[in-house]
Kinemage of the C-alpha trace (Angstrom):
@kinemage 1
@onewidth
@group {chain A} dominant
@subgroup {mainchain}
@vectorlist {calphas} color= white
{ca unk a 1} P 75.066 75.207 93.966
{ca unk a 2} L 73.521 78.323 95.290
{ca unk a 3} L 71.113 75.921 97.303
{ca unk a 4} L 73.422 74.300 98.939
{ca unk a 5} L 75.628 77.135 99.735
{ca unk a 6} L 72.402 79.162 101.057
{ca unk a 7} L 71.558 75.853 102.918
{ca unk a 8} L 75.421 75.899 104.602
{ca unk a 9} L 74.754 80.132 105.463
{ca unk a 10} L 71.522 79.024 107.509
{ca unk a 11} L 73.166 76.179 109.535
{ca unk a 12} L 76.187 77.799 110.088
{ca unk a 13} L 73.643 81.425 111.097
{ca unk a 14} L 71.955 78.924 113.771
{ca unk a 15} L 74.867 77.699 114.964
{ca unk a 16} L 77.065 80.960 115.354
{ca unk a 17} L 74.375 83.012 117.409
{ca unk a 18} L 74.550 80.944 120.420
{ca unk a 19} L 77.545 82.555 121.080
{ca unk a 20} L 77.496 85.718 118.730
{ca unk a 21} L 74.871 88.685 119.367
{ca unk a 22} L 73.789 90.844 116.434
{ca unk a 23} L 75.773 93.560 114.517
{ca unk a 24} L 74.881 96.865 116.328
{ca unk a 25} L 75.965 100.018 114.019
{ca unk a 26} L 75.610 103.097 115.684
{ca unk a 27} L 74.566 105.960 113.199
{ca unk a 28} L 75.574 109.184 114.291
{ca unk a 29} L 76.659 112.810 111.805
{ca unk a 30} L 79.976 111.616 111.225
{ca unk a 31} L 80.378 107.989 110.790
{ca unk a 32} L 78.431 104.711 111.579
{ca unk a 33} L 80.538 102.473 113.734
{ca unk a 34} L 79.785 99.171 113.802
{ca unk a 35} L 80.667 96.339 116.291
{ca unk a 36} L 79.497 92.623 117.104
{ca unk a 37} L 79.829 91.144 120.918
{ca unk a 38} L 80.394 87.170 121.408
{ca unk a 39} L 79.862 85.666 124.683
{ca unk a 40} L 82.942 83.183 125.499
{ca unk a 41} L 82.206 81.323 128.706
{ca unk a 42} L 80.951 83.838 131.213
{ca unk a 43} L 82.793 86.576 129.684
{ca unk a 44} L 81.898 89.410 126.839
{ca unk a 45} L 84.293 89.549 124.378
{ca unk a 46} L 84.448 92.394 120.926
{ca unk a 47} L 84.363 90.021 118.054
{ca unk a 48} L 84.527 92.429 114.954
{ca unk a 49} L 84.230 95.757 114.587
{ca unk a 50} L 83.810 98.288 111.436
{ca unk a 51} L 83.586 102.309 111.027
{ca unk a 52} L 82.855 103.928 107.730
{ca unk a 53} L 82.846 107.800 107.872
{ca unk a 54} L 80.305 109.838 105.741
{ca unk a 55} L 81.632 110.385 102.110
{ca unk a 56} L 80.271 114.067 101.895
{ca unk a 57} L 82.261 117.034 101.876
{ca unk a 58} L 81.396 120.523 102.238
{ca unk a 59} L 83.081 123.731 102.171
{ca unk a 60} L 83.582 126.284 104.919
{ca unk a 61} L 83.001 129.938 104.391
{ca unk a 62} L 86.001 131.584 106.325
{ca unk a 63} L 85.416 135.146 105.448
{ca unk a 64} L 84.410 137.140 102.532
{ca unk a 65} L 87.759 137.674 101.001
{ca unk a 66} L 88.775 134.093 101.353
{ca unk a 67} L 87.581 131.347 99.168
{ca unk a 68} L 85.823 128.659 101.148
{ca unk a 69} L 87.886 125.558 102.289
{ca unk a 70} L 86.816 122.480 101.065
{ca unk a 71} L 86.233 120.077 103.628
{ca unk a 72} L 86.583 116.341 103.798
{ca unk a 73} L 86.027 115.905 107.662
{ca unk a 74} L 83.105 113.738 106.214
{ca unk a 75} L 79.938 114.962 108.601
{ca unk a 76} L 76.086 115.088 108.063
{ca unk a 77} L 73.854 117.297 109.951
{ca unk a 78} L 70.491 115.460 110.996
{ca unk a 79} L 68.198 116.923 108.423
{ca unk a 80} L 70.845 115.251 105.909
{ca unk a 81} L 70.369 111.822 107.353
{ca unk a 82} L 66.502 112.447 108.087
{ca unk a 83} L 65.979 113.698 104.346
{ca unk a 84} L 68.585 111.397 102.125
{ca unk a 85} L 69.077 108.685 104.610
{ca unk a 86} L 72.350 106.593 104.512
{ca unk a 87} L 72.320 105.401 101.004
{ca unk a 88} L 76.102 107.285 100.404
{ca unk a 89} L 77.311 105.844 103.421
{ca unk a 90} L 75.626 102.050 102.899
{ca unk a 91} L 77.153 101.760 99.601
{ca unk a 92} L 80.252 101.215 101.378
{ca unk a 93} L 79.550 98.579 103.373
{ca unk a 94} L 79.908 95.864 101.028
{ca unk a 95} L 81.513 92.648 101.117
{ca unk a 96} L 81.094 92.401 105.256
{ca unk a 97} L 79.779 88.696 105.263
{ca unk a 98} L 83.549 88.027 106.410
{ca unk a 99} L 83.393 90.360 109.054
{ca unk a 100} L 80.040 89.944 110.746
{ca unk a 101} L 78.284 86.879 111.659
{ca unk a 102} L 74.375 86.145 110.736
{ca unk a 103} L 72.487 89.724 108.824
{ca unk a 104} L 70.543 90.562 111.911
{ca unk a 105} L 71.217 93.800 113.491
{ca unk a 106} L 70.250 96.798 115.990
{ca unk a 107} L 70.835 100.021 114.788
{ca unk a 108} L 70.318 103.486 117.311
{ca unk a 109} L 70.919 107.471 116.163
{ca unk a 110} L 73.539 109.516 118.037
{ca unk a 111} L 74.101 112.816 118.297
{ca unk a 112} L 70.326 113.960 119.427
{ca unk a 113} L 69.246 112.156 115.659
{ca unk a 114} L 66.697 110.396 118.620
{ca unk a 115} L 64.263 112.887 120.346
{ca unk a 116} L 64.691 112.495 124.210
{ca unk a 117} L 62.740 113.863 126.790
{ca unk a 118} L 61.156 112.902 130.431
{ca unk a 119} L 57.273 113.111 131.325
{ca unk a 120} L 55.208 113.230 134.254
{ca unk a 121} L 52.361 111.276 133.733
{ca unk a 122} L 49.719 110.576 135.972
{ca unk a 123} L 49.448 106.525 135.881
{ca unk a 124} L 51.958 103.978 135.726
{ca unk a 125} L 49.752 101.048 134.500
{ca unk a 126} L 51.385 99.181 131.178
{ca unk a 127} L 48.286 99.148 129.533
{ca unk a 128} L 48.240 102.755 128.998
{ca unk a 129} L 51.749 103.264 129.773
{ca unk a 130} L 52.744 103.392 125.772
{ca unk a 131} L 49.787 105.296 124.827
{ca unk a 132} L 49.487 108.079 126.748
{ca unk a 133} L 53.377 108.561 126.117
{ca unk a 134} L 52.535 108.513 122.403
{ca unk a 135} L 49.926 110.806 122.250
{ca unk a 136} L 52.062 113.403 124.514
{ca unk a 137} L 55.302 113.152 122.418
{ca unk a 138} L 52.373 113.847 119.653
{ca unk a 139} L 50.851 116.897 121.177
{ca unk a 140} L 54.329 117.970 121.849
{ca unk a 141} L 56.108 117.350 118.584
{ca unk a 142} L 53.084 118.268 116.546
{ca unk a 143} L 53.006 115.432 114.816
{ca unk a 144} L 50.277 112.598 113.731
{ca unk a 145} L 50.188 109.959 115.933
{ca unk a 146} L 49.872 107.779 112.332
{ca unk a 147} L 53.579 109.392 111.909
{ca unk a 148} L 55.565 108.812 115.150
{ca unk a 149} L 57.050 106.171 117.000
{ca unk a 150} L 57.749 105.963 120.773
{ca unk a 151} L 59.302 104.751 123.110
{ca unk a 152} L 59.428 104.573 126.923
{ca unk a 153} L 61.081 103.528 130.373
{ca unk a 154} L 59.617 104.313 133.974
{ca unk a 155} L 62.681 106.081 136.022
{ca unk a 156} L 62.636 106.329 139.944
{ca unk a 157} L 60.116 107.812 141.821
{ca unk a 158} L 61.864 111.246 143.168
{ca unk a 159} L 58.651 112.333 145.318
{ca unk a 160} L 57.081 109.362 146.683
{ca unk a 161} L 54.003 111.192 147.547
{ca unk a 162} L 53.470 112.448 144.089
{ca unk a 163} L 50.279 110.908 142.059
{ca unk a 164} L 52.283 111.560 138.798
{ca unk a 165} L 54.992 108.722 137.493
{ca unk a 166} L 58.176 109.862 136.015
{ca unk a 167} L 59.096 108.346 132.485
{ca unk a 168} L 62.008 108.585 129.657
{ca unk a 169} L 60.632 108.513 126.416
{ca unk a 170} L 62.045 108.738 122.721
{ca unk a 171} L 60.835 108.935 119.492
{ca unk a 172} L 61.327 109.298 115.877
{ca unk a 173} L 59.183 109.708 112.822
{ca unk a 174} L 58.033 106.310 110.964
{ca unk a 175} L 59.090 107.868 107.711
{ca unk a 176} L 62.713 107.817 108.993
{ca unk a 177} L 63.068 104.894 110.658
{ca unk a 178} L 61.629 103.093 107.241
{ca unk a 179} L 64.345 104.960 105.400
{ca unk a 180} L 67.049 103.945 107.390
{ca unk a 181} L 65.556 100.503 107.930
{ca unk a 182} L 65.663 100.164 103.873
{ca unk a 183} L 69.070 101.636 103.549
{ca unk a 184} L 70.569 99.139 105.903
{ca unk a 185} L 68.730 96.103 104.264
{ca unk a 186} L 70.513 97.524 100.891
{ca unk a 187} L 73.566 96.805 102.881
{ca unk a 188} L 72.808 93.540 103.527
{ca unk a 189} L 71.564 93.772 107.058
{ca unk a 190} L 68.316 93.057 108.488
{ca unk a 191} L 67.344 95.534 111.532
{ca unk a 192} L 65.634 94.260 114.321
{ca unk a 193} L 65.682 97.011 117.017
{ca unk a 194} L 66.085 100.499 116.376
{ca unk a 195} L 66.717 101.088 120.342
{ca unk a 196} L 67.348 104.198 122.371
{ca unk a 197} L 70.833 106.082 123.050
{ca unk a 198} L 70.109 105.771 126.960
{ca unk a 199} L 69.682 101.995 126.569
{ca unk a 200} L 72.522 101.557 124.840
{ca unk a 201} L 74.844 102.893 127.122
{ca unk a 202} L 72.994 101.368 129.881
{ca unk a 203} L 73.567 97.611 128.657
{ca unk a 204} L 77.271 98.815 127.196
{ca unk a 205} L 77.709 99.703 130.632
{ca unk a 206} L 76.686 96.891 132.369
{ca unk a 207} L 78.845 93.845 130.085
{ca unk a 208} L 81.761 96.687 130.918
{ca unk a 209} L 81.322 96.108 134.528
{ca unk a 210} L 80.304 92.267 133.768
{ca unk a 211} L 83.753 91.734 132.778
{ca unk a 212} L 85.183 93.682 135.682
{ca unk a 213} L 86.207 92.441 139.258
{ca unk a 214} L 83.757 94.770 140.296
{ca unk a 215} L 79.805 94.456 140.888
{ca unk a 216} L 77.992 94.265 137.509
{ca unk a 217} L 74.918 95.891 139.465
{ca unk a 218} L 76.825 99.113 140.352
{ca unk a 219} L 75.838 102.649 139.350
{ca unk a 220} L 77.800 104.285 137.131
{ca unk a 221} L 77.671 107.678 135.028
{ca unk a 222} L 78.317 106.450 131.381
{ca unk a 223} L 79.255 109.344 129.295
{ca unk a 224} L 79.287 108.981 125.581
{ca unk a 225} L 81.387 111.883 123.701
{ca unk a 226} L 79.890 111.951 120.317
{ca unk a 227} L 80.648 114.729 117.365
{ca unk a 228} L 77.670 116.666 117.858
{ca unk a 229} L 76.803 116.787 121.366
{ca unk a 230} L 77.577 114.907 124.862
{ca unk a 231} L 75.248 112.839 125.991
{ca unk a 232} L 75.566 111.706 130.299
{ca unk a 233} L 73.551 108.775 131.463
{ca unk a 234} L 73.070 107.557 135.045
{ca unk a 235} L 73.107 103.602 135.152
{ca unk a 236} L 71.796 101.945 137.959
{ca unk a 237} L 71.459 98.162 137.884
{ca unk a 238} L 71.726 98.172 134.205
{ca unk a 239} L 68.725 100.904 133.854
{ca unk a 240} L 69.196 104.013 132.731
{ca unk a 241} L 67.619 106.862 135.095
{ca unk a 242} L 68.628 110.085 134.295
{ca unk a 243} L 69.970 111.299 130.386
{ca unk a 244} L 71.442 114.618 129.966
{ca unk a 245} L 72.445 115.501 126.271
{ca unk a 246} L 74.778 118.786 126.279
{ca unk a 247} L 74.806 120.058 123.012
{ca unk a 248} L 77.613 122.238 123.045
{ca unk a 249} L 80.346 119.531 124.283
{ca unk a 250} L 80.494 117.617 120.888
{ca unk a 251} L 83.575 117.587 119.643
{ca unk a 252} L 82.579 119.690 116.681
{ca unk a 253} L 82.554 122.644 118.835
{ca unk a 254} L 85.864 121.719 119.982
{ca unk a 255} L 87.253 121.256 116.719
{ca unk a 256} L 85.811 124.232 115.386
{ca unk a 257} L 87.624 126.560 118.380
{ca unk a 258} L 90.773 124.063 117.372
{ca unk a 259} L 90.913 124.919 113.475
{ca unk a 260} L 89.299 128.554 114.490
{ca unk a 261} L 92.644 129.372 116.709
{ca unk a 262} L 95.381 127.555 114.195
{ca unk a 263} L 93.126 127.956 110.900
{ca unk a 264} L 93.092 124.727 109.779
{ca unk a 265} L 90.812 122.993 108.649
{ca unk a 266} L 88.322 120.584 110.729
{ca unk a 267} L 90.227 117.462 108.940
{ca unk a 268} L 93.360 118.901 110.310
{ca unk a 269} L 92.035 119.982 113.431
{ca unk a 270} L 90.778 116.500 114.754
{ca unk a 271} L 94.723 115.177 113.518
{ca unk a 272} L 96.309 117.958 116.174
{ca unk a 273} L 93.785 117.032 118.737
{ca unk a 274} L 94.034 113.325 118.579
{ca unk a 275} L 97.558 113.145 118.118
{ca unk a 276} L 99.474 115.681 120.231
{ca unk a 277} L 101.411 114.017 122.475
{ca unk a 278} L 100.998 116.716 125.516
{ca unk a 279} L 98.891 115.928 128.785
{ca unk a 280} L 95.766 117.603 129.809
{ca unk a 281} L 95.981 116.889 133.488
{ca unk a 282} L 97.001 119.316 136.004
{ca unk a 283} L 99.821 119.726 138.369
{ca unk a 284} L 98.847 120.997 141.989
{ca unk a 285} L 98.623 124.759 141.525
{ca unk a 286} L 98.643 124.602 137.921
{ca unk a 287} L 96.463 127.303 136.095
{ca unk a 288} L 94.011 126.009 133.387
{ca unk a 289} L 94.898 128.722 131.312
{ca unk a 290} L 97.654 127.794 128.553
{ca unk a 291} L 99.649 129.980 126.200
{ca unk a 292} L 99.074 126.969 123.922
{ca unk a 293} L 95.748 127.460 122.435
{ca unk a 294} L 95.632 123.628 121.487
{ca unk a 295} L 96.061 123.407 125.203
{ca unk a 296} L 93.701 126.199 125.774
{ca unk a 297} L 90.748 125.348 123.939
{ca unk a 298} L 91.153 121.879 125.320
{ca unk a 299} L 90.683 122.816 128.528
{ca unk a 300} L 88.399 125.288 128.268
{ca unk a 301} L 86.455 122.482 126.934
{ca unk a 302} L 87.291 119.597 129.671
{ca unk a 303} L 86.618 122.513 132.291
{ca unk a 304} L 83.029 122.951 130.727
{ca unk a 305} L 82.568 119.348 130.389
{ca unk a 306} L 83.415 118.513 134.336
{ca unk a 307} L 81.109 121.125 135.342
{ca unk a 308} L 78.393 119.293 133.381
{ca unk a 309} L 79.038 116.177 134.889
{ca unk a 310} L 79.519 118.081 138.706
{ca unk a 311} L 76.115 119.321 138.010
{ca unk a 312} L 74.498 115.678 137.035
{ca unk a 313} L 75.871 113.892 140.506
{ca unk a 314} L 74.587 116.880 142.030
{ca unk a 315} L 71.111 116.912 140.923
{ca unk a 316} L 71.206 112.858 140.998
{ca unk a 317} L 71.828 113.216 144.859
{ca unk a 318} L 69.875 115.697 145.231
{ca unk a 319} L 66.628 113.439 143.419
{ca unk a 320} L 67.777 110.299 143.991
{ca unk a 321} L 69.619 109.704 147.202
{ca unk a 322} L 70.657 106.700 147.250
{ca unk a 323} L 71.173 106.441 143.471
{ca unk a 324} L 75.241 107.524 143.257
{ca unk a 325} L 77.674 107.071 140.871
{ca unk a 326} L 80.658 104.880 142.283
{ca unk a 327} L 82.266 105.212 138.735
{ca unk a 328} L 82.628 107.011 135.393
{ca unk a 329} L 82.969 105.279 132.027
{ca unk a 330} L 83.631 107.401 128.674
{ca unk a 331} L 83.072 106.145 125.374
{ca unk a 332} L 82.005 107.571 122.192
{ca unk a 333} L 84.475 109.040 119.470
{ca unk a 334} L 86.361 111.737 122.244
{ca unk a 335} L 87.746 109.060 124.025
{ca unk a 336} L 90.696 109.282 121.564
{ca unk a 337} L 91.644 112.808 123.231
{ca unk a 338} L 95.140 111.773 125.137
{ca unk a 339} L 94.556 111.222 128.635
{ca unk a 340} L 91.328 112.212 128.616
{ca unk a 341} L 90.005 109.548 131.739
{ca unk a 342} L 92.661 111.225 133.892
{ca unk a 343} L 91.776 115.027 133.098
{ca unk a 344} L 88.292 114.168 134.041
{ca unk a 345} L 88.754 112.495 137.119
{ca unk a 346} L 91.194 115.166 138.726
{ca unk a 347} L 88.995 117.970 137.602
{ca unk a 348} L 85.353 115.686 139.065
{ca unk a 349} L 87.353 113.592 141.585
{ca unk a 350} L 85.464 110.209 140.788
{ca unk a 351} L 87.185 107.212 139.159
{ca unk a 352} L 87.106 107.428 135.700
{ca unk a 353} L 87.801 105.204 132.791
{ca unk a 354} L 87.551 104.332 128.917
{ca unk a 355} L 84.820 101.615 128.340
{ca unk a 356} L 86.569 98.473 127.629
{ca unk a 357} L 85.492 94.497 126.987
{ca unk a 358} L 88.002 91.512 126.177
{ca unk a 359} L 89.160 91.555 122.654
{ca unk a 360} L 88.895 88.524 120.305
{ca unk a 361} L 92.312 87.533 119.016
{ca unk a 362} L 91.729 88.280 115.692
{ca unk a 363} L 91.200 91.561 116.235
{ca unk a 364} L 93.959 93.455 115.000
{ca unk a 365} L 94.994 97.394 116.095
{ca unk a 366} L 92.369 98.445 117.563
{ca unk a 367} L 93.097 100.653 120.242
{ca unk a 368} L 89.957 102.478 121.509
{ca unk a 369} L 87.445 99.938 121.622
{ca unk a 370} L 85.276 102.487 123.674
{ca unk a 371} L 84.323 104.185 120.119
{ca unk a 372} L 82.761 100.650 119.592
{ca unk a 373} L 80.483 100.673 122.890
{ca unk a 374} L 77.081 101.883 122.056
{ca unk a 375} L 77.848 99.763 118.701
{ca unk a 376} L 78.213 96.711 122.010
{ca unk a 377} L 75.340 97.533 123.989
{ca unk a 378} L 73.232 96.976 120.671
{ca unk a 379} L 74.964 93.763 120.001
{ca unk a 380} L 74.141 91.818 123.090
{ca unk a 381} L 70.121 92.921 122.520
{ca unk a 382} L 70.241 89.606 120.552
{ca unk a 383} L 69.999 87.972 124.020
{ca unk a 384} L 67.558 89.641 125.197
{ca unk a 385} L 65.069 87.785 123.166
{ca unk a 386} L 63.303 90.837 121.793
């Protein structure tokens, strides 16, 4: 019987992912969200999705005569997930087979868990391409080169006359990647691709703009709002070009100055943020400064964040030239903030929306499928034939 039925999971695997990619599950401190992408027709559509938050609490030391708050906001910090891996999390991912189609899947590591950085090196032949980028992340990270993995993309040549070729590279200790690699398989799932942030949103972006009226080639500045830091990539032609990570616009920070100003807890925090009902945009001749300090620290933190992204068009025209953004898509865990795709656009004055792909009809209340994007981008690697 367990032949057979093993025999029935293979055909039906084989015949499925023509038209489903794999499971992408994006691992970041405070959840993994988890998402599959079918193709129906010509169109991308969000077949299933799944988040699971970390199960560990911790306690917050308010002061010294107060007794520390426990916490169940559910967060890691990377030297958690680097040192004990996922197994907590995994062992809540049971009983998925419904859910997902086939056990293959990409995984990637938010929230700067993924070195990035951009070299200058002096030769862009392939051949050495990948090894003169490992032995510089190496040097860098002072690590072995038996020990480290890389990764790398050429980006566009800002000074044609320059010998040197510009290149974004990532990387991430073996000893990690085999822990998280193992702690996935416990769940079931077979990883094929652990691929970078920057390419994530890059292909996330480009099935978003797929689906659109508008061209799928465009360039567009995806920004992905995680918990622990911000992370703005420039996507031209479905390549990412330039990567900015801004480590103090994660929403931690925000929800720390939140729960700081009210004290409440984080937990209670992210509730007030997600759920207030007010609107962030502002009225002609309206001061950012709010007697509210929900509204305050909001946009304190929106005005902080639009700067950010002033300052990467900026230096993008500046490099690039004809390399602009005709667009901005948001996606990531902040998008939940109320009217966030408005505040942004009246304080940057560029369009500006939430990622956003057809939904299957079985998919049932889910209202922000921009969480699920980078989760999408790693989905649809299963055509790429990698």
């Amino acid at each position: 019987m367990r032949t057979l039925l093993s025999k029935i999971d293979r055909i039906s695997e084989r015949f499925f992912s023509r038209s489903y990619g794999w499971t992408g599950i994006e691992i970041g401190c405070h959840c993994l969200n988890m998402a599959q992408v079918r193709k129906v027709e010509d169109r991308w559509q969000l077949a299933a999705v799944w988040t699971v938050e970390h199960p560990v609490p911790y306690a917050i030391q308010t002061d010294s005569e107060t007794p520390p708050v426990e916490e169940t906001f559910g967060w890691l910090s990377p030297r958690d997930i680097f040192e004990c891996g996922l197994s907590a999390t995994v062992a809540n991912l049971d009983n998925l087979d419904s859910l997902f189609v086939g056990k293959n899947c990409a995984a990637t590591l938010n929230d700067g868990l993924i070195s990035y950085r951009e070299l200058e090196l002096p030769t862009s032949d392939s051949a050495d391409l990948q090894s003169m980028v490992h032995s510089e992340i190496a040097i860098e990270t002072e690590c072995d080169l038996e020990d480290i993995l890389t990764d790398c993309w050429e980006l566009p040549q800002n000074r044609p006359r320059s010998t040197a070729s510009s290149f974004g590279g990532v990387s991430l200790q073996r000893s990690t990647a085999l822990v998280l690699a193992s702690d996935l398989l416990q769940a079931g799932f077979e990883c094929q691709i652990l691929d970078a942030m920057p390419c994530a949103m890059a292909r996330a972006t480009s099935i978003a703009l797929d689906n659109s009226s508008e061209d799928g080639h465009a360039t567009a500045l995806a920004i992905d709002l995680g918990y622990q830091q911000a992370t703005i990539t420039l996507v031209d032609d479905g390549r990412p070009i330039l990567t900015r990570t801004l480590r103090n616009h994660g929403l931690v920070q925000l929800l720390s100055q939140i729960a700081s100003s009210f004290a409440i807890s984080l937990s209670d925090a992210e509730t007030l943020l997600f759920q207030s009902p007010f609107n962030p945009t502002i009225s002609p001749g309206q001061n950012d400064d709010f007697s509210n300090p929900l509204k305050h620290e909001l946009n304190g933190y929106l005005m902080s964040l639009s700067n950010e992204i002033e300052k990467t068009i900026l230096y993008a025209n500046r490099t690039y030239r004809t390399v602009l953004p005709v667009q901005i898509l948001l996606m990531g865990g902040g998008v939940r903030i109320p009217y966030i795709e408005k505040s942004i656009e009246q304080r940057v004055d560029l369009p500006t929306h939430l990622w956003s792909i057809d939904l299957s009809p079985n998919l049932f209340g889910v209202k922000n499928p921009a969480i699920f994007a980078i989760a999408c981008g790693l989905s649809v690697l299963a055509w790429e034939g990698v």
